[in-house]
C-alpha positions, -999 to 999 in steps of 0.1 A, spaced: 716 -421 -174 736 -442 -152 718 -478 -168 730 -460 -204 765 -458 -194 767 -493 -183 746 -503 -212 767 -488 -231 799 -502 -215 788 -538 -220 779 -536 -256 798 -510 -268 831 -513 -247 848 -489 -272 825 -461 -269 836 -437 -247 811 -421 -221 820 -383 -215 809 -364 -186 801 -323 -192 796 -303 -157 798 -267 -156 829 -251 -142 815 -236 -117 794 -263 -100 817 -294 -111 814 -322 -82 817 -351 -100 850 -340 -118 866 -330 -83 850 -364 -65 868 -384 -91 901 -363 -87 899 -369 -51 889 -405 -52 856 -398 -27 826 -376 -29 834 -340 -19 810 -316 -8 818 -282 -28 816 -252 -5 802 -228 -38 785 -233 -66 772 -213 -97 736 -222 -99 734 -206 -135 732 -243 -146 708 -248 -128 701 -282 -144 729 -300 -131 747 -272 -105 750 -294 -73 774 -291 -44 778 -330 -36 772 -360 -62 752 -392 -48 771 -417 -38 756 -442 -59 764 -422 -85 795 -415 -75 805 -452 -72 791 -458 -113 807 -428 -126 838 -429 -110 845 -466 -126 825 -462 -158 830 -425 -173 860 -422 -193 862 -381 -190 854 -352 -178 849 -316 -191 839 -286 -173 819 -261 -199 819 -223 -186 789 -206 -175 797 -178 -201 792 -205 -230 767 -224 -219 746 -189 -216 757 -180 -254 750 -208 -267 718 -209 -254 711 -173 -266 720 -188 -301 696 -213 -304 666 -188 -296 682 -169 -328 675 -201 -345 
């Protein structure tokens, strides 16, 4: 992911790279706020996919330079939506 972004940045400087978390387990958005990784003290595991309490710092250190964005996607919507695909 984090070779895409930069790939992405080099040859496509106008595209911008968005970042999704989930609202309840967003530790990338509040590392960027805070300019450092933060460890959050609770997270909702529902997504479970990408629910973690701390971001690498490698990652961190790409992201927090390369990622345009960031929006936090509720639990609740992520769970419908994924009850609407299995209707499709």
């Amino acid at each position: 992911m984090l070779n895409l972004i930069t790939y992405f940045k080099e040859f496509s400087p106008k595209t911008k790279i968005i970042g999704v978390e989930p609202t309840g387990a967003s530790s990338m958005y509040q590392s960027v706020i805070n300019k450092q990784v933060v460890t959050l003290d609770n997270i909702d595991k529902f997504v479970d996919g990408t629910s973690v309490a701390r971001v690498g710092d490698i990652t961190f250190n790409i992201a927090k330079d390369k990622v345009d964005d960031y929006i936090q996607v509720d639990e609740g919507a992520v769970c419908s939506t994924i009850l609407d695909m299995y209707v499709l």
